[in-house]
C-alpha positions as CSV (number, residue, x, y, z in Angstrom):
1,X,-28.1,-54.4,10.7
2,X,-28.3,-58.0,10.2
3,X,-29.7,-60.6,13.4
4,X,-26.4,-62.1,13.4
5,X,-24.6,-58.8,15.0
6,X,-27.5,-57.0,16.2
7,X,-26.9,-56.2,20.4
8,X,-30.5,-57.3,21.8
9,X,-30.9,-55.2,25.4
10,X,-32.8,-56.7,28.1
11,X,-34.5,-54.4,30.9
12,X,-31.5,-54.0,33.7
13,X,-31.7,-54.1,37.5
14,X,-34.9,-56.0,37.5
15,X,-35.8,-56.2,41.3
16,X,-38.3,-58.8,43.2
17,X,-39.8,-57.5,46.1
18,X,-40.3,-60.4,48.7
19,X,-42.4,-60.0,52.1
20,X,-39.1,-60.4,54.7
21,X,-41.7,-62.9,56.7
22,X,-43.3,-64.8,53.9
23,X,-44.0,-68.3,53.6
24,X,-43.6,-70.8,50.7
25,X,-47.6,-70.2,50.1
26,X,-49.3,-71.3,47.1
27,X,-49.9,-67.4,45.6
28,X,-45.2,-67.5,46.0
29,X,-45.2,-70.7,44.7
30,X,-47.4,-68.8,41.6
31,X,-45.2,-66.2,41.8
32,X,-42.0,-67.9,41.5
33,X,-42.4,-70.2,38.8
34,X,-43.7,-66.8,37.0
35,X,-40.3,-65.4,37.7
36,X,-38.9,-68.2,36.5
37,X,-41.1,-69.1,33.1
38,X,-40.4,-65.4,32.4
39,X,-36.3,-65.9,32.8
40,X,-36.7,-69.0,30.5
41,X,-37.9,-67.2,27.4
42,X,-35.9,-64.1,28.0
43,X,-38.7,-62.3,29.2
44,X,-37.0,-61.5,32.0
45,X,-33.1,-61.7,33.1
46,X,-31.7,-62.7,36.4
47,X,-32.6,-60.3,39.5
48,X,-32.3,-59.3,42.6
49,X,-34.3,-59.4,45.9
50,X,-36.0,-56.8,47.9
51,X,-37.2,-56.7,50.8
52,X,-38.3,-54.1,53.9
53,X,-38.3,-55.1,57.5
54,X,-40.3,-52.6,59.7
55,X,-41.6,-52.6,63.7
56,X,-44.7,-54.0,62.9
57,X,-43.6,-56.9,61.7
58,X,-42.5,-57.9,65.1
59,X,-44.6,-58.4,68.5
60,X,-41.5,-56.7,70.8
61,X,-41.5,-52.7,72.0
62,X,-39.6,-50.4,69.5
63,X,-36.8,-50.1,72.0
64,X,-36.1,-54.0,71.7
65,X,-36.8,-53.6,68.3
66,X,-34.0,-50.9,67.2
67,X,-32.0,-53.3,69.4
68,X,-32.3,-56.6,67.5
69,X,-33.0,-54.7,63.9
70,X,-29.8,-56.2,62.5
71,X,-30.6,-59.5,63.3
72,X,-34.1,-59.6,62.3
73,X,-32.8,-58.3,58.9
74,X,-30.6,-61.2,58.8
75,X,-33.2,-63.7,59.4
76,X,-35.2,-62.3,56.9
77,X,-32.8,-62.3,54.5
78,X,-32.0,-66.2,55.2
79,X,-36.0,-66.7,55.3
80,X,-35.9,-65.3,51.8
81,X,-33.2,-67.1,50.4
82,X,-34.9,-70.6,52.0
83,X,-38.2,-70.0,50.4
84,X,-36.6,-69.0,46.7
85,X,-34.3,-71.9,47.2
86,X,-34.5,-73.8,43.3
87,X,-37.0,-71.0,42.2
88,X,-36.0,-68.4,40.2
89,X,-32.5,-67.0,38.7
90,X,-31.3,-64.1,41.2
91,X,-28.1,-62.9,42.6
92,X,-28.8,-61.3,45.6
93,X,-31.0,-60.5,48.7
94,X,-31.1,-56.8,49.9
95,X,-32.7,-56.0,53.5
96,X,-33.9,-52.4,53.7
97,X,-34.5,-51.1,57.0
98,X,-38.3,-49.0,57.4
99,X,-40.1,-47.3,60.3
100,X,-43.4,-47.5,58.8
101,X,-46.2,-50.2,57.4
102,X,-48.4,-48.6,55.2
103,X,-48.1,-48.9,51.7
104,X,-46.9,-45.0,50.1
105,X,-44.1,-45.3,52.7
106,X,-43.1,-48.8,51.9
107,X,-43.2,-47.9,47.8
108,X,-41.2,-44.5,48.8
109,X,-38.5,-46.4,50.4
110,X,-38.8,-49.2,47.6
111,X,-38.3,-46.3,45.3
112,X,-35.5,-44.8,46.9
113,X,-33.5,-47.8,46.0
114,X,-34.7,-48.5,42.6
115,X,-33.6,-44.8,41.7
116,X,-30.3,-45.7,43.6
117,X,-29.5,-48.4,41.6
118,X,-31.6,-47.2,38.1
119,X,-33.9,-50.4,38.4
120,X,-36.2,-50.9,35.2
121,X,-38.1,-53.2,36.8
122,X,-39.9,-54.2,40.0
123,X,-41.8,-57.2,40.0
124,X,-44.2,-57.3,43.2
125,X,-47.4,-60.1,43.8
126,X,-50.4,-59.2,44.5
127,X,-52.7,-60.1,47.2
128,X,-55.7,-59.9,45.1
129,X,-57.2,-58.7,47.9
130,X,-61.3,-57.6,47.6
131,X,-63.7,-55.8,49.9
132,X,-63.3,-54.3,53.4
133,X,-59.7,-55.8,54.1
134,X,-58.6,-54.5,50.7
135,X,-60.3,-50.7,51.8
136,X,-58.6,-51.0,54.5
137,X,-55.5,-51.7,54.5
138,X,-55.1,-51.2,50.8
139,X,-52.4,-53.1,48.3
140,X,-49.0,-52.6,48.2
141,X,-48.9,-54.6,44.6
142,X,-51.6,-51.3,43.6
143,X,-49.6,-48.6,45.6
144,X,-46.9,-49.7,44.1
145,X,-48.0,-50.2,39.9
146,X,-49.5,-46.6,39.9
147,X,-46.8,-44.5,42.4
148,X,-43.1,-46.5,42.4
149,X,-40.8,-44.5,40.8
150,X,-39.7,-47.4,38.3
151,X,-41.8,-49.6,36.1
152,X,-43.4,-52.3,37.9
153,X,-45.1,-55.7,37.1
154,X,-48.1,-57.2,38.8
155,X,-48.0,-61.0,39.0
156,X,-52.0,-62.0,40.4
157,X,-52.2,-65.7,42.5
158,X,-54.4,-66.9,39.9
159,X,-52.1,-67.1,37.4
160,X,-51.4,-70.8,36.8
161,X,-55.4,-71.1,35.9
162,X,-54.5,-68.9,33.0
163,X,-53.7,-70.2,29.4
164,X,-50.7,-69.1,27.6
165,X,-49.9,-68.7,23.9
166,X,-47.1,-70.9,22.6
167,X,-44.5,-68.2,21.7
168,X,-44.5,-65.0,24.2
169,X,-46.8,-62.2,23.1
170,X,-48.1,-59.6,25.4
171,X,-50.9,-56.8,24.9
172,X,-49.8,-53.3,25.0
173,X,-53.1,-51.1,25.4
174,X,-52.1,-47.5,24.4
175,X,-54.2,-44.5,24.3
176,X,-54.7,-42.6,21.0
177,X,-55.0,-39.0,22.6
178,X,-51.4,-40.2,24.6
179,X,-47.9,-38.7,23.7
180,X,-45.2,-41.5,23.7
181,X,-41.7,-41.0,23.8
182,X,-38.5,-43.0,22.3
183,X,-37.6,-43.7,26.6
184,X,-41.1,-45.1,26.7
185,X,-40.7,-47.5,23.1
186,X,-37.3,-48.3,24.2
187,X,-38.2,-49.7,27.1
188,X,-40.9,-51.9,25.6
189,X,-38.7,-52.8,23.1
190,X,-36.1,-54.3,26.0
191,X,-38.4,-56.3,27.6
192,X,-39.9,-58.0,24.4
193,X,-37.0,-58.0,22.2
194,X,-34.8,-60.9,24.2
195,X,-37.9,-63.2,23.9
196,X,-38.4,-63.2,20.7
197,X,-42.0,-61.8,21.7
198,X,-45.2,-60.5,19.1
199,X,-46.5,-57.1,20.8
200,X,-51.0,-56.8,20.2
201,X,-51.2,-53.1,20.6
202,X,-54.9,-52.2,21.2
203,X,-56.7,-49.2,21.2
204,X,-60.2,-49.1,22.2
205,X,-62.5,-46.8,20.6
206,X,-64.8,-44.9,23.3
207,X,-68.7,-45.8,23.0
208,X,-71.6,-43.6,24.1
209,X,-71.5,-42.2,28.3
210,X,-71.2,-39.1,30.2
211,X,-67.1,-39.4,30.0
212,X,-66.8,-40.7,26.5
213,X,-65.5,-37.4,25.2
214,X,-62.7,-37.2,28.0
215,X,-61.6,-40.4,26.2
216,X,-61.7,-39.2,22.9
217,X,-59.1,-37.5,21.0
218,X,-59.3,-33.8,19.5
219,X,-57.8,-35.4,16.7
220,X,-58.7,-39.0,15.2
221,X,-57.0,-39.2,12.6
222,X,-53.7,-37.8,14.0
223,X,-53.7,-40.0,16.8
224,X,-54.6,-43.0,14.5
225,X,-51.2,-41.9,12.7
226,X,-49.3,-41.7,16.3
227,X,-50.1,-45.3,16.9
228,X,-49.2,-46.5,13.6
229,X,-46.2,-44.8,14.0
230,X,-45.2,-46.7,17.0
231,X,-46.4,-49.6,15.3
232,X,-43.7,-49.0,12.6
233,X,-41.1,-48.4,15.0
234,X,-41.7,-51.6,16.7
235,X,-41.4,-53.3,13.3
236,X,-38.6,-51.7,12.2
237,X,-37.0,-53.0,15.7
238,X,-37.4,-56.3,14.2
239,X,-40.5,-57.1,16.7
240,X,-43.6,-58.6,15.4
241,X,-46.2,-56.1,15.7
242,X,-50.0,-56.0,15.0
243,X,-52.2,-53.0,15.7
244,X,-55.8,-53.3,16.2
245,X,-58.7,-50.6,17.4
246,X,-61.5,-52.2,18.6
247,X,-65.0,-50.9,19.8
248,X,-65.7,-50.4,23.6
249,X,-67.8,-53.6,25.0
250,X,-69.2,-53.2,28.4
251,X,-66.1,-50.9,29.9
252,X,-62.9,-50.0,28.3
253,X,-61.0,-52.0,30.6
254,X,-63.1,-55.0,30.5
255,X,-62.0,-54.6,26.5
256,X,-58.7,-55.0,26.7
257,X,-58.7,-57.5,29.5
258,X,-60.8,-59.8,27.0
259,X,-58.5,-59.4,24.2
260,X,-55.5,-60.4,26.4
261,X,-57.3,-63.4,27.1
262,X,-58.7,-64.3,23.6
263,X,-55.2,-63.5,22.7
264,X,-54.0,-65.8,25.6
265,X,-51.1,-62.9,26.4
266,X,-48.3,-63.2,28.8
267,X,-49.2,-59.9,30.1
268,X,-50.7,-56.7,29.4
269,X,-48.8,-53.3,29.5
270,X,-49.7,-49.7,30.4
271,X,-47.9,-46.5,29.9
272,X,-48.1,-43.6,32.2
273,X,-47.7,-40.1,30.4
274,X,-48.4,-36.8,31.1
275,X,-51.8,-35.8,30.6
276,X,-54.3,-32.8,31.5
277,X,-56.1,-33.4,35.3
278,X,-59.6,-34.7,34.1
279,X,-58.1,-37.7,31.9
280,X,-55.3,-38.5,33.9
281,X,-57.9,-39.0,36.7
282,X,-60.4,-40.8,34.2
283,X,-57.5,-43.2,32.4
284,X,-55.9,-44.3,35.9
285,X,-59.1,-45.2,37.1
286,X,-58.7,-47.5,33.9
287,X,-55.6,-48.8,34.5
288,X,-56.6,-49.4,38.0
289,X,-59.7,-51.2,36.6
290,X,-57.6,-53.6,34.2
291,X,-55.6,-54.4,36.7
292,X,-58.2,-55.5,39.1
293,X,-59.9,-57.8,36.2
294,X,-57.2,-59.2,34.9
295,X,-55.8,-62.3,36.1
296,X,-52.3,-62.5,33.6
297,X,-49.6,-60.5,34.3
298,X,-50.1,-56.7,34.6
299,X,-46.9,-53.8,33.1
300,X,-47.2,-50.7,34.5
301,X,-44.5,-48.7,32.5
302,X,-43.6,-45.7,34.8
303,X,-40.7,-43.3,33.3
């Protein structure tokens, strides 16, 4: 089929989730112009807003509170709207209603809705929060990446230090022992297609260590020929596609975050498949670890 009458998709439903009570803080002020460099080149197309109002949010007792609940849902609402006032492109600002603050019931109820409306997309910031605060009250931009029920993208406050290649490209680290589906190319192929984006896939080749075999595949050269495969696909989608496999330096995640930034990518994505116990365990932990090293923005791809 020729470019010329060719339908290019976009990811649907992309939702931004928005503190009710936030403030026009540097880290939004990152976050927004993200939003909005991303809706430029197509990356991204308009959205909506999320957000969850809860009883802990507000110094009153929970009788008052259940009271007033509709108005404080409209003030957040208008709070939200102030602060993305000549940000980003979005067409609405949905108010859920929780009982709880911790982060799995927050991403529950956030999932809830995504399912409601079949979201592809939520976009969350994240706090980049590090030691005891983080242990203790946890991250809802983590909670959320590695349990919502939708895909989700991680935008980190220290993004604007970050260098950018000229035309959109973005690093999509897969696993050679993995088992990717059409849903999960499809989707990939949505969000780069629009933006005229190159895709880096990478596949890191275990070193020596205790959990080196976990990482390995029973088969090298079949799942060599899986990844070229969805190399080929991606090319024969019309997207520019290179596929490299490159050694393990240091950690497997430090290895990918490195060639993202050598490759100065506008983000790096992950897929979650089904896999046995001992390496879904072992190969969260590495997502988990790329996203706490990288600084660009981070795809988890959750179907």
């Amino acid at each position: 089929m020729s470019t010329s009458t060719k339908k290019i998709k976009s990811l649907h439903n992309v939702v931004v989730a928005i503190e009710p009570i936030s403030e026009r803080s540097l880290s939004f002020q990152t976050f927004s112009k993200t939003i909005q460099k991303f809706q430029k080149h197509h990356v991204l197309p308009s959205t909506s807003i999320l957000s969850v109002i809860h009883p802990s949010l507000y110094s009153v007792p929970s009788s008052w509170y259940r009271e007033a609940e509709n108005k404080y849902a409209d003030e957040a609402a208008k709070n939200i709207e102030k602060n993305c006032q000549g940000t980003f492109d979005y067409s609405s600002v949905q108010i859920l209603k929780g009982k709880a603050s911790t982060n799995h019931y927050l991403v529950e109820e956030v999932s809830e809705y995504l399912k409601k409306i079949h979201s592809q997309l939520l976009v969350v910031l994240s706090s980049n929060r590090q030691g005891l605060p983080y242990w203790l009250v946890g991250s809802f931009a983590e909670t959320a990446a590695f349990s919502a029920t939708s895909s989700v993208l991680v935008v980190k406050p220290h993004l604007k230090n970050q260098e950018f290649s000229g035309k959109p490209r973005f690093t999509l680290a897969l696993d050679a022992s993995a088992n990717y589906s059409t849903r999960h190319l499809k989707w990939v192929i949505d969000l780069v297609e629009p933006a005229n984006a190159h895709v880096d896939i990478i596949s890191v080749k275990p070193g020596k260590g205790i959990f080196s075999s976990l990482r390995k595949p029973e088969s090298p050269k079949l799942a060599n020929k899986e990844l070229k495969h969805f190399e080929k696909e991606l090319n024969d989608a019309g997207i520019s596609t290179s596929l490299s496999f490159i050694k393990e330096k240091d950690s497997v995640p430090q290895t990918i975050v490195d060639f993202a930034d050598k490759k100065k990518s506008w983000g790096i994505i992950t897929i979650t498949t089904e896999r046995a116990i001992a390496r879904k365990l072992l190969l969260g932990s590495t997502a988990r670890k790329v996203l706490t090293l990288t600084k660009r923005p981070f795809f988890a791809v959750r179907l």
